[in-house]
C-alpha positions in Angstrom: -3.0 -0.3 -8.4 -3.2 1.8 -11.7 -2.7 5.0 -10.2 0.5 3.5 -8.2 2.0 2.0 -10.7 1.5 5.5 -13.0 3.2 7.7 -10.7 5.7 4.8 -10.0 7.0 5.2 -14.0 7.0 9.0 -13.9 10.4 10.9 -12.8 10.8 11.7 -9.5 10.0 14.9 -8.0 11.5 16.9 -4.9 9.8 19.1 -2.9 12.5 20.6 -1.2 16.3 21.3 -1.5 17.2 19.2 1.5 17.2 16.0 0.7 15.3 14.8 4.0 12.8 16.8 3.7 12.3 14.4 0.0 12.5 11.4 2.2 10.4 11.9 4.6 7.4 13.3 2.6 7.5 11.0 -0.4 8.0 7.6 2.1 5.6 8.6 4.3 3.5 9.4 0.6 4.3 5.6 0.1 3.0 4.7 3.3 -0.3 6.5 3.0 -0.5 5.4 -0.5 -0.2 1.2 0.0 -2.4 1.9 3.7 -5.5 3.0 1.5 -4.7 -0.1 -0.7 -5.3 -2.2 1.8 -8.3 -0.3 2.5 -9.8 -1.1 -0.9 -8.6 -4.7 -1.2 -10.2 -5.4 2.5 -13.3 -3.9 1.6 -13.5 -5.7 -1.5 -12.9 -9.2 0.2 -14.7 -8.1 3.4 -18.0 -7.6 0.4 -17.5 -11.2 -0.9 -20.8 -12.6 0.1 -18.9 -15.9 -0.4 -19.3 -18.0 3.3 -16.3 -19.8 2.9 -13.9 -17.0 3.6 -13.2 -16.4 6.9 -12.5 -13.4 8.6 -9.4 -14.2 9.2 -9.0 -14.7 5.6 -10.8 -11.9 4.4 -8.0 -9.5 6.6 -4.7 -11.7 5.3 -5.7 -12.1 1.6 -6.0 -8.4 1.0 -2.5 -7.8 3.5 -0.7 -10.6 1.2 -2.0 -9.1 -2.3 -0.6 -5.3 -1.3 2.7 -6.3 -0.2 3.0 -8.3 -3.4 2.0 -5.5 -5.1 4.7 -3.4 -3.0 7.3 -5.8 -4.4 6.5 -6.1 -7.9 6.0 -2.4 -8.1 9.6 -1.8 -6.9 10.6 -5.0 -9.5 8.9 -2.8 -11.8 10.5 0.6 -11.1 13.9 -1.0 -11.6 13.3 -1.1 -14.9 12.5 2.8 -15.6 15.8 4.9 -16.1 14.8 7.6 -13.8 13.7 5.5 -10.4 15.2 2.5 -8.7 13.5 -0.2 -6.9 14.8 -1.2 -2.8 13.9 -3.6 -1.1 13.4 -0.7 1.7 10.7 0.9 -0.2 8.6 -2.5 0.0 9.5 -2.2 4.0 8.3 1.1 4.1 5.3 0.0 1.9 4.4 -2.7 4.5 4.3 -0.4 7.2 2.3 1.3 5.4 -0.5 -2.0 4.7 0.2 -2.7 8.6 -0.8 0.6 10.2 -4.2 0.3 8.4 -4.6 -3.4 8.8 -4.0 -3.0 12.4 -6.8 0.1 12.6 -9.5 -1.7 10.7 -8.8 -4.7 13.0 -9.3 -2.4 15.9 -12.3 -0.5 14.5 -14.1 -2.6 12.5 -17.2 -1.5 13.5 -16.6 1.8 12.7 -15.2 0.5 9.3 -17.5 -1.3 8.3 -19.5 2.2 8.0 -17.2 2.4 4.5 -18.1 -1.1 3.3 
């Protein structure tokens, strides 16, 4: 959450002239970016040795955290001169959380290799 919300205050960058080229790279950036989140927050509530939590609850908690996270990083970014904060960005984010929510739920066994 540090790093994202470093790179989130710092100017943007381009890595092309064409301005879809920007889009594409730094969205699907922000995909990859809040999927790995999710990674970390699942692993770390998958690792609670707690019995109480559920499965169930041990793949929601970690999916509710990184799209709040999503959100109150954009919240954040409207506040820094040289970004802006969308609502689309935290849809793009979400995606982003879903992909690897859906993968781990499909290859937990392999996943749990990582935990």
């Amino acid at each position: 959450m540090g790093v994202i919300f470093y790179f989130s205050s710092k100017s943007r960058v381009t890595v092309s002239d064409q301005e879809t080229v920007n889009f594409i790279v730094f969205k699907t950036l922000h995909m990859i970016e809040y999927a790995m989140l999710y990674f970390l927050l699942f692993r770390g509530f998958y690792s609670i040795k707690n019995k109480k939590l559920s499965l169930p609850e041990r793949f929601l908690y970690p999916f509710i955290l990184a799209m709040f996270y999503a959100a109150t990083d954009e919240f954040h970014q409207t506040f820094s001169s040289h970004r802006e904060g969308t609502p689309r960005d935290v849809i793009i984010d979400t995606i982003g959380i879903t992909v690897m929510y859906i993968y781990i739920k499909k290859n937990l066994s392999f996943v749990k290799k990582f935990i």
